[in-house]
N, C-alpha and C positions, 0 to 999 in steps of 0.2 A: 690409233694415236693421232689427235688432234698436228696439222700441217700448219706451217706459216699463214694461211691464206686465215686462219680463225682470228688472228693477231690483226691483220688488216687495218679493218676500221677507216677505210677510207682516209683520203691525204692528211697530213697532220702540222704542225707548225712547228715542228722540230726546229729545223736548221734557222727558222728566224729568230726562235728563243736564245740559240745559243750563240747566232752572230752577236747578239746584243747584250751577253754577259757579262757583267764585271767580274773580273776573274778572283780578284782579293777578296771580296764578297763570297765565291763561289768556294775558296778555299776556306774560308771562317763556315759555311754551313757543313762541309766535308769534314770539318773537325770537330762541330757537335756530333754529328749521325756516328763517328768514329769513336765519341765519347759514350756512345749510346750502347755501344757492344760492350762495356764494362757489366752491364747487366746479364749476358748472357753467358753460357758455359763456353769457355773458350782454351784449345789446348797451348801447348807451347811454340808448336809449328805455328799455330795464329797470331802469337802475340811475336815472333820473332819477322812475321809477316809485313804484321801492323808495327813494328818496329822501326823498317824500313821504308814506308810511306812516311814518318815524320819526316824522313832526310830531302822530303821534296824531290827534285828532277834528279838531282845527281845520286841516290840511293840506289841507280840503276847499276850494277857492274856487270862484264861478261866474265862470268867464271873460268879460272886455266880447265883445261880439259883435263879428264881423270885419268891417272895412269891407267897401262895396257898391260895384262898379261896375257900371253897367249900360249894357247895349247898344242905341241904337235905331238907326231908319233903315227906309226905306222896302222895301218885299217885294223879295227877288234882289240886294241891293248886297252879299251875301254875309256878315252878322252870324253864321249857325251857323259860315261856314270861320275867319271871326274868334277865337269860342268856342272851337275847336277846336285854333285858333292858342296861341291865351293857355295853353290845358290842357294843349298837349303829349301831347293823345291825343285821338283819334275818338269823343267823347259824345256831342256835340249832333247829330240828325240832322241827313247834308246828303243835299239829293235834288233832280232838278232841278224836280222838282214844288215851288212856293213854297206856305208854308203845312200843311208835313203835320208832321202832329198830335204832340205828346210830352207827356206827363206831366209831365215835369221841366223847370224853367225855370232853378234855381237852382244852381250849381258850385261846387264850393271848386276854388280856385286859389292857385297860388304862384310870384312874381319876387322871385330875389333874397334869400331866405329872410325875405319876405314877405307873409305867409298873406292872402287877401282871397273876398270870393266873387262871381259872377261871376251878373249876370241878364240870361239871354237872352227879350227880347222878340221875337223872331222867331217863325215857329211857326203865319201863320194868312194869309188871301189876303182882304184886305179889298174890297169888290163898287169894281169902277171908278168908279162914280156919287161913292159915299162917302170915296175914298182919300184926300184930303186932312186928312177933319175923322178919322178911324179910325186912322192915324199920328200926328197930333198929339194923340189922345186916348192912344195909347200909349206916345209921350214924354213927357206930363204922368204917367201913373203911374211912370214909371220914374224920374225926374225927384224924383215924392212919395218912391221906396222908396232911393235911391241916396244916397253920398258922392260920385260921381262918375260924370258924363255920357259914352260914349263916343257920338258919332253920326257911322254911317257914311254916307260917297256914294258912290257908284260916279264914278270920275274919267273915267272912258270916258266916259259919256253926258253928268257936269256938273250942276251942277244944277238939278232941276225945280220948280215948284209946289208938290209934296206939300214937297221938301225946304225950299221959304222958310217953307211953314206950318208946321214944326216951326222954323228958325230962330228965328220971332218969337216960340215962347215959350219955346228955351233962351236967349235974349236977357236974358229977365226973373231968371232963377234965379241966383243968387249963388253956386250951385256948381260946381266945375272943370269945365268942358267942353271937351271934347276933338275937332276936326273929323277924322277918319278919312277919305283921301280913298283907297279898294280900290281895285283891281284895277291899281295901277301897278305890271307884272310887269318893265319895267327903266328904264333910267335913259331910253330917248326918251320914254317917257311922262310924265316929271319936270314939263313944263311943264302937263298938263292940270291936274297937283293944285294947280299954283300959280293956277290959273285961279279957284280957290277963295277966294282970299281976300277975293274983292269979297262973301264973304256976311257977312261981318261978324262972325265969330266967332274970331278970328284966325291964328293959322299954321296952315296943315293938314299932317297927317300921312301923306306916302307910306309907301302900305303893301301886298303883294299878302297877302292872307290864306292863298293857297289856296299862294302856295310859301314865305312865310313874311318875304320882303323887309322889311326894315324896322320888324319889329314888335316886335324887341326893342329897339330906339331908343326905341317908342313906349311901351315897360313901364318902360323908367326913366324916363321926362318922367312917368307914373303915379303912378310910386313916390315921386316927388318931393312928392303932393300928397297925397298916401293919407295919412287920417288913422290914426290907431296904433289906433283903434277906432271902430267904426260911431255916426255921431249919428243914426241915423234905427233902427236896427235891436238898440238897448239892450238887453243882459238887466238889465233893471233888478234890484236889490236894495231888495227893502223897497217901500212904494207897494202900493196895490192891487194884488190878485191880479191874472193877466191868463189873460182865459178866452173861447175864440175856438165862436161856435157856427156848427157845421159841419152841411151836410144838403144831399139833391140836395135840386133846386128846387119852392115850393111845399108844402116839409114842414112848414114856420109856423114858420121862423127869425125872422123881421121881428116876427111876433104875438109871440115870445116876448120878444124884446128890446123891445117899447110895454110888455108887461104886466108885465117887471120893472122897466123903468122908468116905469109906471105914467100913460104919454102916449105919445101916436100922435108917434114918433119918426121911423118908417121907415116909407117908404110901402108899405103891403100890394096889392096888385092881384091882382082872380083869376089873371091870366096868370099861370105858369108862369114863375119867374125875373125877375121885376121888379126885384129887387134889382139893384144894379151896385155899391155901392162900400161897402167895407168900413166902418161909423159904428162911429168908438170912443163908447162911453158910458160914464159913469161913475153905479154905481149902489148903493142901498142892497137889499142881501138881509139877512136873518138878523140883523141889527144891526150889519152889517160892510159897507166901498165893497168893490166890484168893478166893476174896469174888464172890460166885456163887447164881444166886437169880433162885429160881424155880418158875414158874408161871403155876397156872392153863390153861389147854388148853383152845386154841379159836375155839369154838362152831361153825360149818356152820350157815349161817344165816337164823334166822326164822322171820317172822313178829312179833311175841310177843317172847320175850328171856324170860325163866323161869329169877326169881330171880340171883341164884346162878351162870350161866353162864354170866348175866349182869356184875357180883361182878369180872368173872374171866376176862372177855375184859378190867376192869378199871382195873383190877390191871396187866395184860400185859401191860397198856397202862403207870401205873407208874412205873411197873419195866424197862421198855425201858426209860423213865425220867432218873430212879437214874443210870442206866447203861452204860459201855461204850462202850461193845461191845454183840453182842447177837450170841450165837449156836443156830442156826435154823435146828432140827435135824427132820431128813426125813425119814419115813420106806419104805426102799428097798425091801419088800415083797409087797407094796400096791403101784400103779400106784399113780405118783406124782399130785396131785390134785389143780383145786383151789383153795381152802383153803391155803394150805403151799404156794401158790403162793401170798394170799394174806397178806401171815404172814410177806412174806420176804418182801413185797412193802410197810407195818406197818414198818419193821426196817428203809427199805432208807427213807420214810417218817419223820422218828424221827432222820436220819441223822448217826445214830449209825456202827460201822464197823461191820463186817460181816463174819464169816465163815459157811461153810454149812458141817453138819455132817449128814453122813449116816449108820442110825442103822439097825441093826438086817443083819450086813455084812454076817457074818458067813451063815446065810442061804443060799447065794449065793456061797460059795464057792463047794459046791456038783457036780461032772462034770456029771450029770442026764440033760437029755433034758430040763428039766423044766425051771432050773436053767440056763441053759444056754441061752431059750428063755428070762425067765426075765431078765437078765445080757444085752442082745442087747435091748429089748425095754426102758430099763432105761437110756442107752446111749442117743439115740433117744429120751425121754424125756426128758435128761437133756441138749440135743442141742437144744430142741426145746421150752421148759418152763422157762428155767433159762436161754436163751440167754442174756437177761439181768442185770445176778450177775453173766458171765463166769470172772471176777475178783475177785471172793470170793474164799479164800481157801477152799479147799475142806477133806474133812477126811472120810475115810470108817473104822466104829466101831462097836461094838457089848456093849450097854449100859452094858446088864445082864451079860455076862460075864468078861466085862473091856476089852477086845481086844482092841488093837490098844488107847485104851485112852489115853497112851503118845504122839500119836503124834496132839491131839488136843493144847496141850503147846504151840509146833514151828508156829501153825497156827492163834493162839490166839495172839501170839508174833509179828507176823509178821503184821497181819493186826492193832493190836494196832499201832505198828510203823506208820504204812503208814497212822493212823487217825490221828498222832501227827505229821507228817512230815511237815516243811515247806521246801518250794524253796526260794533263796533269788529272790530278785526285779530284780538285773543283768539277773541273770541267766533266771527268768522266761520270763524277756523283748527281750534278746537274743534267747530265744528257740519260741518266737512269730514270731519276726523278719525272722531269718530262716525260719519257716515254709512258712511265707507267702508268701515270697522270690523265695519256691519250688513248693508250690501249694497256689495259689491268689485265691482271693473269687472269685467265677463268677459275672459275671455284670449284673444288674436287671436293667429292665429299664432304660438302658443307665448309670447307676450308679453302681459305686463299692466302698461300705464299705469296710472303711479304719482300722486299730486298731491305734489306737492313745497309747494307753498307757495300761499295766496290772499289777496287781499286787496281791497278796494272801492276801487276807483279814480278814482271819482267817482260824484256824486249828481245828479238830475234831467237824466236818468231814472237809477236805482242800476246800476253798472257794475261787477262784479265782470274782474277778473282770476287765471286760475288757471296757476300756471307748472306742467307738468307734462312727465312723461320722453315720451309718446307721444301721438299725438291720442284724446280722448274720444269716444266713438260720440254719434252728434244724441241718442237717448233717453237715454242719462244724463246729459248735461248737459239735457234738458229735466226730468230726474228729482229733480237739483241745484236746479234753480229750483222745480219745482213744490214741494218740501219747506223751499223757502226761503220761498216766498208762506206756504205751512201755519204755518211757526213763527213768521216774523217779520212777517206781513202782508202787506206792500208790494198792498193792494188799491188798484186802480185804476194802477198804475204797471207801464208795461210791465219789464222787470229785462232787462239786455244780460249774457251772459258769455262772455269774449273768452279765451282758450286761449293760452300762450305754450309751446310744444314745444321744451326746452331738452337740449342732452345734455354729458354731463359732459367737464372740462376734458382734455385729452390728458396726460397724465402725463410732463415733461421727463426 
């Protein structure tokens, strides 16, 4: 597959064409080329699309966040065939091995056209000794992160022990909970699920997950409570920034969050992942608050994840949720790992802006051989690992000691900007135009995709849209953005561009 470098073409006069634009001008030729997609087939996603380019700058809004349901219950009462029930497709691993391992916890989902998201607590095989306090530890987070409780039983077996120790504490919660009583595959089983009612949480829900019985019953009694937006999982507007620090375990997340907020907040411990719960703090940097979330480290992956490192990947996974921007901080004494490679591809996945901080600087500063061999190989890994975030601010710090911690402000600052930056529709149609003007797509098959029209379809993270006659090869649209970062910035923010392949109307 054709790379960047084809796109090339040697220096170009971009940036002088566009310092020199008239922008009213630029916004009257954006609204012929927009007039021009009338000729071709175009759905209603598009026209509701290109609806909101008329509204100019202010058409931008950030959406409330989607309500939360979440799923608990004890290991094998069948929550993944649940999951998989609700999605109307095969996501959530199901295996008869209880407890095997996934990255993803979190689903968007939809009944009824409407949008919700979906958290699967399942995923990890807590030690028998422990299973009581280890499920009610993971209906209380789910419990903290949710609009609404589902907990399932398995109606076969009834309920047990572990199942009263989660009762008595969705008893306490004032949020909808819902009793899920699985595996009723027909109606002779009707009486087990009614056998449930003695737990005191009121009518249960026959449901077989795995053929599908009864579950859409249980999506409208849902729908009924589903708030129209999430209270627990806000994109807030306005308020403190919100900036979530990510690292595997032990890289001085916790020393960093005492030393910006200037007290032993979070307990440090030499082990390895002592952390467990995410501590929102609220604090002063730079002469501005910032709400700062700690998150327990992400554990390399095992086939069975203890309990507690299960509990630490959901709640990375909902602190990058309520966040807007993540410090993915790195120890400069320890050769840059998978791991931290797959923590940052966690943040561009969740769409969040980006800086990368490098702790435990000061060790390198020593002019001993050692140091100066680490200091080149870290180089060399960070050309080589991170080619893919060389747009993330970068920061060399020392957590424990606060060295250089000012200047993670200017880079938190900057990359916020560049997640909230819009281009107008001129402007961004004129720097298309240009471009292509200097470097054309190459021609496939006797054909050359055209760009008919673009526009930014949303910010944080910056979302372009390009309607075009053919699809784009990966290297020129990665050519598009790298010349998009050059002119306009957008450092520290990842940039999404989404292709819509249109062709023109049939002629009656």
């Amino acid at each position: 597959m054709a790379g960047e470098e084809e796109y090339e073409g040697g220096p170009d006069h971009l940036e002088e064409k566009l310092a020199g634009l008239d922008e009213e001008l630029a916004e009257q030729r954006a609204a012929a080329l927009r007039a021009t997609l009338d000729e071709y087939e175009l759905d209603d996603d598009d026209a509701d699309l290109l609806g909101g380019v008329d509204e100019g700058l202010d058409g931008i809004t950030v959406g409330p966040a989607l309500p939360v349901v979440a799923i608990v219950g004890r290991p094998n009462v069948g929550k993944s065939a649940l999951v998989n029930r609700i999605l109307g497709r095969r996501e959530a691993v199901v295996e008869d091995t209880p407890g095997v391992t996934r990255d993803r916890v979190t689903y968007r989902a939809e009944w009824m056209d409407r949008p919700f998201t979906v958290v699967d607590t399942g995923g990890w095989e807590p030690d028998a000794k422990g299973i009581d306090r280890s499920v009610a530890a993971q209906a209380e987070i789910a419990i903290d992160l949710s609009d609404v409780v589902l907990f399932v039983v398995d109606a076969m077996v009834g309920a047990t022990s572990t199942d009263e120790a989660v009762v008595r504490l969705l008893r306490k919660t004032d949020k909808p909970v819902f009793l899920v009583a699985n595996k009723v595959d027909d109606a002779r089983h009707e009486p087990e699920a009614a056998a449930l009612w003695n737990l005191g949480l009121g009518e249960p829900h026959p449901v077989s997950a795995i053929h599908g019985r009864g579950v859409a019953d249980l999506l409208d009694e849902i729908i009924k409570v589903l708030p129209a937006e999430s209270a627990v999982a806000k994109n807030e507007i306005g308020g403190p920034r919100r900036v979530a620090i990510l690292g595997r375990p032990n890289v001085g997340k916790s020393s960093l969050l005492n030393k910006a907020a200037g007290e032993e907040r979070v307990v440090v411990n030499e082990l390895a992942g002592t952390t467990r719960d995410p501590v929102d703090e609220l604090v002063e940097l730079g002469g501005r608050m910032w709400r700062l979330v700690d998150t327990a480290g992400i554990r390399r992956r095992v086939h069975l994840q203890q309990g507690a490192d299960f509990y630490a990947s959901l709640r990375t996974s909902a602190a990058l949720e309520k966040a807007e921007v993540a410090v993915v901080l790195l120890d400069v004494s320890q050769p840059i790992s998978e791991q931290d490679v797959r923590i940052i591809d966690l943040v561009l996945e969740s769409g969040r802006a980006l800086v990368l901080a490098f702790n435990k600087w000061d060790r390198l500063n020593d002019d001993d051989m050692e140091n100066i061999d680490r200091r080149r190989y870290l180089e060399r890994e960070i050309e080589q690992d991170l080619a893919h975030v060389a747009w993330a601010p970068r920061v060399n710090l020392s957590a424990r000691t606060g060295r250089h911690l000012d200047k993670l402000v200017p880079a938190l600052e900057t990359a916020l900007a560049s997640w909230d930056q819009r281009i107008p529709t001129g402007k961004f149609n004129a720097f298309l135009a240009e471009l292509v003007a200097e470097h054309p797509h190459p021609v496939r098959g006797g054909k050359q995709p055209r760009i008919l029209f673009g526009t930014q379809a949303s910010t944080r993270p910056p979302t372009f849209v390009l309607f075009t006659t053919g699809f784009l090869d990966p290297g020129y649209r990665r050519f598009i953005q790298r010349r998009l970062r050059e002119l306009f910035g957008f450092e520290g923010t990842p940039i999404v561009t989404n292709m819509r392949v249109r062709e023109r109307r049939q002629r009656s």
